[in-house]
C-alpha angles and dihedrals in degrees: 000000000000118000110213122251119243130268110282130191122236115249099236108205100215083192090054090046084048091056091041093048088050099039101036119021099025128057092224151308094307105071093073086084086062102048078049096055081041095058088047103051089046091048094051088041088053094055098043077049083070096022129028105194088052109128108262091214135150116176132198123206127171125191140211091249087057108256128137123212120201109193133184142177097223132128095297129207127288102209091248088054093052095050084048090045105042103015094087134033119237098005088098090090102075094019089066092067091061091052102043095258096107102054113121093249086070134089110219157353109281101205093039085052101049082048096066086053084078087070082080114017141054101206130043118198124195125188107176136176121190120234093198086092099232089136089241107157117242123281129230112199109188112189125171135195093263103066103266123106128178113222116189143141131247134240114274093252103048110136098235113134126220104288139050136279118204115195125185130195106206120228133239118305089354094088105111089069087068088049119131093229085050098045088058092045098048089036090060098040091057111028107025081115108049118126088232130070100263101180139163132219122249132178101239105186091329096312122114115222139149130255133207132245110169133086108222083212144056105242088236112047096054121122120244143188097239135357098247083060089052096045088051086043088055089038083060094036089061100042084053102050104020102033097249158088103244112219086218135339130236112205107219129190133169110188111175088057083043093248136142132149141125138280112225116196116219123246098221130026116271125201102268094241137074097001100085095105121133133195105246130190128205113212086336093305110106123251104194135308091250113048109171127219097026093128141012115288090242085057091082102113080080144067109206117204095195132169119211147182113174095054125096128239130215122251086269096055090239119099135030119272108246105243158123095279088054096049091048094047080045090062094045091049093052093049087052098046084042098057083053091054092048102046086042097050091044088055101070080206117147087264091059092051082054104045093047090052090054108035106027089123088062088045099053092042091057093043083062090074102015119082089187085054087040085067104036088051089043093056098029108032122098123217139167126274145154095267081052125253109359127149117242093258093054096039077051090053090042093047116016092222117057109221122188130185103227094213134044095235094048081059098043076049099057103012094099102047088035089064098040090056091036089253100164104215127178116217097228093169098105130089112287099007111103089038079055101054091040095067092036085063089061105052096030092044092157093059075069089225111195150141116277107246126189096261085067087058094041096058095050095058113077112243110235113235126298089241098053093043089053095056088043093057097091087054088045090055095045087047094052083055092049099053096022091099081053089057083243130119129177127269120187121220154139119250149163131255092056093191075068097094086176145355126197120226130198113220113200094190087062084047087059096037085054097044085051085046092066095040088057094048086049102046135084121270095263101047087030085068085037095061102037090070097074093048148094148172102259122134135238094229133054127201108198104196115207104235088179083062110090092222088055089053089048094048094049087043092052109099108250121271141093099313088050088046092056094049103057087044085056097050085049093057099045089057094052085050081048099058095047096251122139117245115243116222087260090064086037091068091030082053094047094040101051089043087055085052099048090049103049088044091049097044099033086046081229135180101286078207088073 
């Protein structure tokens, strides 16, 4: 029997956790300069924490070799601690709480952080004093890129102050991330909000001094002298930081998650997917310009810059952690932006005009599951009608009923001879819109909301006399047969405008009895008769030929044959042009056909019989 073999350690490739850090958990290279500030700020966190009065400082010095030094006067590293700390991979994590670096007022993991400094430099290079006052000398830690690392401890008189200094050589081709210009740029990005003096030296006339990154105060919690210098102090703020002018700001704050921040509205409007990405902050370090699930999705129309403290990161430290607490944080920031959007809408201010004209797309999204924002879009909300722009509440004063083509194409249909009768009609075509008015119907059941059908239409068109519509029978039939394979028959009215030789209307209720029609063909013979018995023959288009429109005259006065025929499909086909619609391949060759007709008829001179 096999005696088995002895415990063995796993071989751990630093190189391989290095690839896998910079391919897999992190976004890229750039993101070392901010485990670095992290280890700092922690570090310096960790000492006031046993002294008060001790300096918050991180400095940044870059060299001609290259080199970047990244130096704080935090609590610094007994040697014990650093064995603890950078002898094993992986083991930091634990190891952070016994030395003061996992408490929840840090930012980060200090083992895990030196570590992504690998993604651009070979060597990593620690100096550390300790602050605790035992006396210890100060520690040099000296890791590189293949796995080995040196540990010792300096002489007692080393000049090393209390803190740690963190140097990195940069490796081959990488070394513009180690770049002055760089450092500046990825230093302010992350860290311009950090409670401590992050600053970086420059040469200033020969001179070297240091110059500040960090902003001692969250942009938003200032104190200032008004609240329109406040409001101008947040617009440059955000074109600073976002890119734009905002058209307005929301504060928004979230104490019991530990969160606060700023709304800003966006100047223009933006697609309502896929842009609703905000630039979070974790305990003031930045946690990536687009942070995702911040707000609701209707919430687009803005850009948030927050700072938190009581939500989770993912293992990257880039995005938020999906659970209860943010959803949580989601709900009270859309309420928040929500209570803005309300008072501003119910204002009727300039801002509100603006607004409206920007962002009508946000406002109609939230109203689909808002009744407050129902009402508000309902009295302040332009659409289009056939009096022109009104709002719902102004098209129900100036109508009674308020009718609303569900489709574009079913307004561009009826719109002209609507207007010309005084027909008030609602262009419901656009996104949101039907759904809108749908619910509208239901909590404002006396403005009698509801879809346009083909009887409204109907009762505005003057019908043309009995006796007229008796000897034009025979031509109303041929003309059903002709368009009957298109789902179309004739109806006969007056109409302006006159220049209108023929308008197409839908008819939903020929779309049900068609639909009745081929459950019928389909079912059994019992519930075949069953059936029947609800249905009928109607259409589920109606042309609805001018008889006021001297072409139309001409066309029911023409004897029956071919040339007749063609005209009629090509009224048909203009109305369907008309009314927006695309023609199918079966109108296309109607199209084509009845055009070949009408010109041979009218260049041969021929029998307009055949």
């Amino acid at each position: 029997m096999a005696q088995p073999s002895s415990g063995q350690a796993f071989q751990v490739d630093l190189r391989g956790v290095v690839d896998l850090l910079a391919r897999h958990l992190y976004s890229g290279p750039r993101v070392y300069l901010r485990e670095l500030l992290q280890n700092g700020v922690d570090a310096v966190t960790a000492r006031r924490a046993l002294d008060p009065a001790a300096p918050a400082t991180v400095r940044l010095r870059t060299g001609a070799d290259g080199a970047l030094e990244v130096i704080d006067s935090g609590i610094g590293l007994t040697l014990t601690e650093a064995r603890e700390l950078l002898a094993t991979i992986g083991r930091s994590s634990k190891r952070d709480l016994e030395v003061g670096l996992g408490r929840e007022e840090f930012l980060g993991q200090f083992g895990i952080g030196l570590l992504s400094a690998f993604m651009v430099a070979d060597e990593i290079e620690l100096v550390s004093r300790t602050a605790r006052g035992t006396g210890e000398p100060a520690v040099r830690w000296l890791g590189r890129a293949d796995g080995s690392y040196e540990l010792t401890e300096l002489d007692a008189d080393a000049d090393v102050a209390v803190g740690s200094t963190v140097r990195l050589r940069p490796r081959r081709d990488l070394e513009h991330w180690l770049a002055h210009d760089t450092v500046v740029a990825l230093a302010r990005d992350f860290g311009s909000l950090l409670p401590v003096d992050v600053a970086v030296q420059v040469d200033v006339d020969g001179a070297i001094a240091w110059r500040r990154l960090t902003e001692p105060e969250l942009p938003w919690r200032r104190t200032y002298a008004s609240a329109e210098e406040r409001s101008e102090a947040l617009a440059r703020y955000c074109e600073r930081t976002l890119g734009f002018t905002p058209l307005a700001h929301v504060d928004l704050d979230v104490p019991l998650a530990g969160v606060s921040g700023v709304a800003f509205v966006l100047p223009a409007a933006v697609p309502p997917t896929g842009s609703g990405t905000h630039r979070a902050y974790l305990k003031r370090m930045l946690l990536g310009p687009r942070v995702e699930g911040l707000l609701p999705e209707w919430a687009f129309f803005v850009r948030c810059v927050v700072d938190a403290t009581g939500l989770r990161p993912t293992a990257s430290r880039e995005q938020l952690y999906a659970d209860e607490v943010l959803l949580a944080v989601r709900d009270a920031l859309g309420g928040q932006v929500r209570a803005w959007t309300l008072a501003t809408l119910g204002e009727r201010s300039p801002l509100a005009r603006a607004f409206v004209e920007a962002h009508h797309l946000a406002v109609r999204a939230l109203a689909t599951s808002d009744d407050a924002m129902l009402d508000l879009v309902a009295d302040v909300l332009p659409y289009e009608t056939t009096d022109g722009l009104l709002t719902l509440a102004e098209v129900h004063d100036a109508h009674g009923d308020v009718l609303y083509a569900p489709t574009v194409e079913e307004f561009r249909r009826i719109a002209p001879v609507a207007r010309a009768q005084g027909l008030g009609v609602v262009n419901a075509g656009y996104v949101y819109d039907a759904d809108l008015l749908a619910r509208l119907a239901e909590r404002r059941p006396a403005w009698g909301v509801r879809p346009l059908g083909a009887q409204d239409v109907d009762q505005v068109l003057a019908p043309i006399a009995p006796v007229r519509e008796l000897e034009l029978l025979p031509v109303v039939e041929a003309a059903n047969a002709v368009l009957a394979p298109h789902d179309a028959e004739v109806a006969l009215r007056t109409f302006e405008p006159v220049e209108l030789p023929a308008m197409l209307l839908h008819d939903r209720a020929g779309d049900h009895e068609r639909d009745l029609s081929r459950t019928v063909g389909e079912a059994d013979d019992l519930w075949g008769e069953v059936l029947a018995g609800f249905g009928g023959t109607a259409r589920s288009r109606q042309l609805v030929l001018n008889c006021a429109n001297p072409l139309v005259e001409d066309l029911l006065a023409a004897p029956a044959g071919a040339v007749r025929d063609a005209g009629l499909e090509s009224l048909y086909v203009s109305a369907l042009l008309l009314a927006g619609e695309p023609l199918r391949a079966r109108e296309v060759a109607t199209m084509n056909a009845s055009l070949s007709v009408l010109l041979r008829a009218g260049l041969r001179g021929a029998d307009p019989t055949h």
